[in-house]
C-alpha positions in Angstrom: -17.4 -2.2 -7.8 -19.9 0.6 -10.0 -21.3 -2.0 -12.1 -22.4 -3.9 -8.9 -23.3 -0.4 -7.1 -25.3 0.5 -10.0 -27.0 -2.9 -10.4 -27.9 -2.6 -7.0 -29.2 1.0 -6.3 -31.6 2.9 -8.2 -30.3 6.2 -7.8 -27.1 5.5 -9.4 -29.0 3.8 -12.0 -30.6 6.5 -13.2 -28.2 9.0 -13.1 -25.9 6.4 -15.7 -28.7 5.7 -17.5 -29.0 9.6 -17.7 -25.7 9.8 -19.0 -23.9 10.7 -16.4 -20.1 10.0 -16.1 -20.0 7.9 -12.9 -17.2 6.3 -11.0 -16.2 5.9 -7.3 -12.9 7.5 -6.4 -11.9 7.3 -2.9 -15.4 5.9 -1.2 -16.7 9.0 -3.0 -18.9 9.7 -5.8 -18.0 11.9 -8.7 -19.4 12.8 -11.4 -17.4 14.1 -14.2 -17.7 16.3 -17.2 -20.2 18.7 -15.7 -19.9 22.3 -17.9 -20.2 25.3 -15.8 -18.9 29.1 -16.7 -15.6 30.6 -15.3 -15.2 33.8 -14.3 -14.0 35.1 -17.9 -16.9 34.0 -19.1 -16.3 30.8 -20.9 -17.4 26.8 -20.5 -15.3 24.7 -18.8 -15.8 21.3 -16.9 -15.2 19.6 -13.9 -16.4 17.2 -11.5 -19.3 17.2 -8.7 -18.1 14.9 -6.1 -20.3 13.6 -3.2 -19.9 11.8 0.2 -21.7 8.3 -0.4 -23.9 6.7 1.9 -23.8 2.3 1.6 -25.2 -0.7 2.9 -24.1 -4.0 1.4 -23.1 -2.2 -1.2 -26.5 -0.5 -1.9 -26.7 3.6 -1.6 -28.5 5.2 1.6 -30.3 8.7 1.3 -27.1 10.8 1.3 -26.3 12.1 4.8 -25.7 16.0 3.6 -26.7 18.7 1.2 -23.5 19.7 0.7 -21.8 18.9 -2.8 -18.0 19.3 -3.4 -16.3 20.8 -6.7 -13.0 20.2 -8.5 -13.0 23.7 -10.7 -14.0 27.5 -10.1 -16.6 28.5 -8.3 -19.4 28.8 -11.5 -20.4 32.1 -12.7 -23.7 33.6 -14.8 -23.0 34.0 -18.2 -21.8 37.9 -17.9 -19.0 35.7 -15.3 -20.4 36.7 -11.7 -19.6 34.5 -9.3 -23.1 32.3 -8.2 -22.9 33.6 -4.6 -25.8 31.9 -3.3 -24.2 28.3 -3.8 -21.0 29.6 -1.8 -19.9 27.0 1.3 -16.4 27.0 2.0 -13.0 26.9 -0.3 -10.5 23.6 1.4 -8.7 21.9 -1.3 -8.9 17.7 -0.5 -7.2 15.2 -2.8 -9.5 12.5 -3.2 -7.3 10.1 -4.9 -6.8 9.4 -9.0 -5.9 12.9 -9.8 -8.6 14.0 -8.4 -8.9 17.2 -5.9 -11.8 18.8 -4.9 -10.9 22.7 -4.1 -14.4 23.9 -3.0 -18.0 22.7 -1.4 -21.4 24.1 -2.5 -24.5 24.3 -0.4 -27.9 24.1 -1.7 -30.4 22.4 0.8 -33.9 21.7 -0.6 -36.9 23.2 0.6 -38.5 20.6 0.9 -36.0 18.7 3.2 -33.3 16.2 2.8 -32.4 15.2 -0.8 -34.2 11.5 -0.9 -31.4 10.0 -3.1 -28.0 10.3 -5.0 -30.5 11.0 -8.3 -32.0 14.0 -6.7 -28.9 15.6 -5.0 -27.0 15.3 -8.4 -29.4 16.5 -10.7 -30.0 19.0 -8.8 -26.7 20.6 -8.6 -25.4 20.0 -12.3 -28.4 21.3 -13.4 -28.2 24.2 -11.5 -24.3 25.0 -12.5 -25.3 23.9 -16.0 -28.5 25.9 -16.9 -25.7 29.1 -17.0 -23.2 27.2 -19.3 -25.5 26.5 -21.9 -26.8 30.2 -22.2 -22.9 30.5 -23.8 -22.9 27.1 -25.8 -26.6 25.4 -26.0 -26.4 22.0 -25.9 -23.6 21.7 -22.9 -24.6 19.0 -20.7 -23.2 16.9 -18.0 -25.6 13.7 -19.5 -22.4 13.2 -21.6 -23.2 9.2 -22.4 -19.5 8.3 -22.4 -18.2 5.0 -21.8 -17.7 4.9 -17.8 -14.0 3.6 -17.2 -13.4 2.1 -13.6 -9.8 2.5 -12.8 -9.4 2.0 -8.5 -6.6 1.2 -7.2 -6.3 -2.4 -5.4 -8.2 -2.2 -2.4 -7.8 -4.9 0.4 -11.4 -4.9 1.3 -14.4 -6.9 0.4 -16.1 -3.3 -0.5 -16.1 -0.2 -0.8 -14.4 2.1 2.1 -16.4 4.7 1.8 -16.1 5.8 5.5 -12.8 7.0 4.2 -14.6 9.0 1.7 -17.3 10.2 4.1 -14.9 12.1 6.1 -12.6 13.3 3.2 -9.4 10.9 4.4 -9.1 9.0 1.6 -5.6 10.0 0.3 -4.2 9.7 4.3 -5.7 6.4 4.9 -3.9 5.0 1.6 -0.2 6.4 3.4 -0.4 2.6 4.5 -1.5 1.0 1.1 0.9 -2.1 0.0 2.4 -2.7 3.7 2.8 -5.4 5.5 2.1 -6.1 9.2 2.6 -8.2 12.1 1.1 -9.1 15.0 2.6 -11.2 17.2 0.5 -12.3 20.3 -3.8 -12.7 19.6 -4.6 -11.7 23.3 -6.2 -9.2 24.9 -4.6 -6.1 23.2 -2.9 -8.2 20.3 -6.6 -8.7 19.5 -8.0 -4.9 19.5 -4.5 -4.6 16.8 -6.1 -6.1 14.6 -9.5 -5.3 14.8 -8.3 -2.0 14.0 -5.7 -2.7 11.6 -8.2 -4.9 9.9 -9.7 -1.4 9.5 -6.3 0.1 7.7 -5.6 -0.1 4.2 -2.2 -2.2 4.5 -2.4 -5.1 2.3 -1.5 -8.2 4.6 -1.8 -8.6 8.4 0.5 -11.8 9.4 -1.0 -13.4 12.9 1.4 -15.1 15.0 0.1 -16.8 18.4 0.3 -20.7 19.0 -2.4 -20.8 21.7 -5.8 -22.0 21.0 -8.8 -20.0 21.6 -10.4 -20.4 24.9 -13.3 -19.3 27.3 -11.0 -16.4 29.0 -10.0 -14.9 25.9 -13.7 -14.3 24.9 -13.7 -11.9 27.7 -11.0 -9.6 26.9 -11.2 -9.8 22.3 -13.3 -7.6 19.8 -16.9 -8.5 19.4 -18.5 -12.0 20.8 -17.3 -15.4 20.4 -19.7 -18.6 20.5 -19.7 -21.3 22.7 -19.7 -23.3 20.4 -16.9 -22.2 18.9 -15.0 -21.8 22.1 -16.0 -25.7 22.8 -14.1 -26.5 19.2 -10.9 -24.6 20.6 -9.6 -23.2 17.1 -6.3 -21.8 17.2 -6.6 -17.8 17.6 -4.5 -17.2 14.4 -6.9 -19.8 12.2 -10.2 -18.3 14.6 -9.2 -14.2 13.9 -8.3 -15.2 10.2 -11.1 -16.5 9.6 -13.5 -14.0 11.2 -11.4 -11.0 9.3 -11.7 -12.8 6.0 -15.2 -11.6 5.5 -14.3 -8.3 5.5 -10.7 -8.0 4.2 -8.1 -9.7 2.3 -4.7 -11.0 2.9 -5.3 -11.8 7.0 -2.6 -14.6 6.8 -3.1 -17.0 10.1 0.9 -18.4 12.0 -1.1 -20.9 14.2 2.5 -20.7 16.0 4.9 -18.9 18.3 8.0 -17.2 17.0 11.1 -18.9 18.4 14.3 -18.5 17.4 13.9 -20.8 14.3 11.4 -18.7 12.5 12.4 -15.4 13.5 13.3 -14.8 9.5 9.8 -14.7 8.7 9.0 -11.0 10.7 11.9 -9.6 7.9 9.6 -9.4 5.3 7.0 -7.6 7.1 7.4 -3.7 7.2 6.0 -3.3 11.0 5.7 -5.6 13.6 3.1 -5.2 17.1 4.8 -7.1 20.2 2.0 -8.2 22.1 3.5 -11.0 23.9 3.9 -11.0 27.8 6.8 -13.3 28.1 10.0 -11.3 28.5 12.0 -13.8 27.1 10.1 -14.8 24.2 9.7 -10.8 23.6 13.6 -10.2 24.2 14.9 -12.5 21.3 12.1 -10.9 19.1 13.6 -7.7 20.0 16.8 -8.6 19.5 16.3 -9.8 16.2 14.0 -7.1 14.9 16.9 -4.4 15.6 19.1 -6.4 14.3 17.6 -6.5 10.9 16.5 -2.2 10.9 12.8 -2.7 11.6 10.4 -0.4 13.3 7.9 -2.1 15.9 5.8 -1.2 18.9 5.9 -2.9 22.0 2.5 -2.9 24.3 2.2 -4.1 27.1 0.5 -3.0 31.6 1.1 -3.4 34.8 -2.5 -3.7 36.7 -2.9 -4.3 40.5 -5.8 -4.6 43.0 -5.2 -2.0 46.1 -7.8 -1.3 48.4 -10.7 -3.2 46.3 -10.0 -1.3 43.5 -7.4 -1.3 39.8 -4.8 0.7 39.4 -1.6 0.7 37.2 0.0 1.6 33.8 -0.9 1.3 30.5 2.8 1.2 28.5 3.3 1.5 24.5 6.9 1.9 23.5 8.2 2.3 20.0 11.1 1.5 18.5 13.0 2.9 14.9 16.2 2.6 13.7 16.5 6.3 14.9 15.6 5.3 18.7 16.7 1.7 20.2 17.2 3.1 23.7 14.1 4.0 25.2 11.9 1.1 24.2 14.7 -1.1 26.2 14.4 1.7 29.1 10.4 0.7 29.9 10.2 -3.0 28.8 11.1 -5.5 30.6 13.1 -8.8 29.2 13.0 -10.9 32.0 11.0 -14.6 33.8 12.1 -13.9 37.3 10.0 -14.4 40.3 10.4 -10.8 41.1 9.0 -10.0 37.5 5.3 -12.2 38.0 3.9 -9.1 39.2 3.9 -7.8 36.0 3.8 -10.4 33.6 0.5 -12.0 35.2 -0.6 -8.9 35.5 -4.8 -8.2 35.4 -6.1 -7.5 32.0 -9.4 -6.0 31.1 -10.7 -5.9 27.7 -11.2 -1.3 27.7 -7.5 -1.5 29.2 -6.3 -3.9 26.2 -8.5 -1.8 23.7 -6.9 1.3 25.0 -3.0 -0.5 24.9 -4.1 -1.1 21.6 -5.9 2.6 20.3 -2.6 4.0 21.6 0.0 1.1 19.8 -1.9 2.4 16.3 -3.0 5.8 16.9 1.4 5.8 16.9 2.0 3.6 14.5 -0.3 5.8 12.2 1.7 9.0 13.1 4.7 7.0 11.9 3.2 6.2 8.6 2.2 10.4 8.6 -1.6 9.8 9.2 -1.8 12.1 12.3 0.2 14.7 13.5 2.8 14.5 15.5 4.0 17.1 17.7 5.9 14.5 20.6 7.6 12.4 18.6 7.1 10.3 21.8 8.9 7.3 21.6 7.2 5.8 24.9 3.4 6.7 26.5 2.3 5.8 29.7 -1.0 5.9 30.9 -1.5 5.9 34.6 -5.2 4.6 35.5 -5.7 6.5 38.4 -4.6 9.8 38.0 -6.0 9.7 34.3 -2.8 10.7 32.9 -0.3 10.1 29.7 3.1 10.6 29.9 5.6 11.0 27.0 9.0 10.0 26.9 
């Protein structure tokens, strides 16, 4: 990836041909090796390490003046602390070994730094200019042989939005997993999208419909008439459109039945996105059975009066809680039950089943906090409210 970054963008071009030690760590850029004073007065290095600003894998004019640090704060040569440089002390772990422990501010007064060349240089320089006063000749233009060494990422480039917001080593809590979805509808759909946006390593597709003119109306992004008139499968059709962007999208034109069932047990999480109780009960079944953690999403919409109401339902289940998943779903094809399993879906109402299926499945994997532990949410439409269970 910093060969082809580097190729691409002048900035980064210069500062290598400069001699700068270069690599991307995290969707970040650091630069290594950069000599600065510590506060008892001798040289030491460390790294500079800036957000990074892409498009098609070419830089942007970086989107802040501020530059983070992985050593002390740098001193003058008689070791007092350079105050005017002082932003804030947050130790972040970037990935590789790497942890920045403090930021640096130093906006140019002559406005926003114009490149990565000119925000660099300007920093290391200034940290530097004090280190060589105690060894001449200390520079961060070092001329070492640049080693790439990133960890296998599932995308097609860079996440630096990861790096951008200093998430980098929480988003990678889900490297190496595999995932299944089972059910491309409405809300089965928005999974995806935004588990195409995770760092798991495969995303298995399970749905044996084909692709057609309703489901344009309630899926992620905009789907082609002409496409729509060639009625791919939705497992080939979503596989296809994510493979541009990702690896390891792996289309099951199919349902699960009871004769495939085995192929969920070598996924590490599974989404239920099915409306069929009885199709979703033997999934269920079997998914407990073998010890693995899945979320079930699913709502119950109604016209009243000329207008929606209803509940939006996401219910977990883990080895440590069976019961209260089987408390809110329900299993069954009755008559009674075609209220709710033809229910009215809208595309923000299967967005929002989905936000909430992964906002939890990422507080399972230790992404966000979480204070509930709720194994079941409900969100009524009309009073604007989430319960937990």
């Amino acid at each position: 990836m910093l060969p082809q970054l580097i190729s691409r963008s002048d900035d980064l071009k210069r500062l290598f041909d400069d001699g700068y030690e270069l690599s991307i760590v995290g969707g970040q850029l650091v630069v290594s090796n950069i000599p600065y004073v510590a506060a008892d007065k001798t040289v030491k290095r460390a790294a500079l390490v800036s957000e990074l600003r892409l498009s098609d894998d070419t830089t942007l004019a970086p989107k802040t003046h501020v530059m983070k640090f992985t050593g002390d704060h740098p001193c003058d040569k008689n070791g007092k602390e350079l105050a005017y440089m002082k932003h804030s002390i947050k130790n972040e772990v970037i990935g590789d070994g790497n942890t920045v422990t403090r930021s640096f501010s130093c906006k140019p007064t002559t406005g926003p730094y114009p490149d990565y060349y000119a925000k660099v240089t300007t920093y290391a320089e200034m940290i530097s200019v004090h280190a060589q006063q105690l060894e001449p000749g200390a520079t961060g233009r070092t001329h070492a042989v640049t080693q790439i060494d990133e960890p296998d990422s599932p995308f097609r480039y860079l996440d630096n939005a990861s790096g951008l917001a200093g998430i980098t080593d929480m988003a990678q809590r889900v490297a190496g997993k595999k995932v299944g979805i089972v059910g491309l509808g409405g809300s089965g759909s928005f999974v995806l999208d935004l588990i195409a946006k995770s760092w798991v390593a495969e995303i298995h597709l399970y749905d044996g419909d084909d692709l057609i003119q309703h489901n344009a109306f309630r899926c992620p992004g905009a789907v082609s008439a002409e496409t729509l008139r060639d009625r791919p499968m939705k497992a080939d059709h979503y596989a296809a459109i994510y493979d541009v962007f990702r690896k390891g999208v792996v289309p099951h034109p199919y349902y699960i039945t009871e004769a495939n069932l085995a192929e969920l047990d070598e996924l590490d999480f599974i989404f239920i996105c099915v409306d069929k109780g009885s199709a979703k009960e033997k999934i269920v079944d079997h998914l407990e059975a073998t010890g693995k953690s899945f979320i079930d999403v699913g709502m119950g919409v109604e016209i009243a009066d000329g207008k929606l109401l209803g509940v939006v339902r996401t219910s977990t289940s883990t080895p440590e809680d069976r019961d209260t998943l089987r408390k809110f779903v329900r299993f069954g094809d009755c008559e009674e039950d075609a209220a709710y399993t033809k229910n009215v879906q809208i595309a923000e109402l299967n967005a929002l089943n989905a936000c909430l299926a992964v906002i939890k499945w990422k507080k399972l994997n230790g992404i966000y906090l979480d204070l509930e532990g709720e194994m079941n949410a409900n969100y009524t439409i009309d009073g604007n409210h989430m319960s937990n269970e």
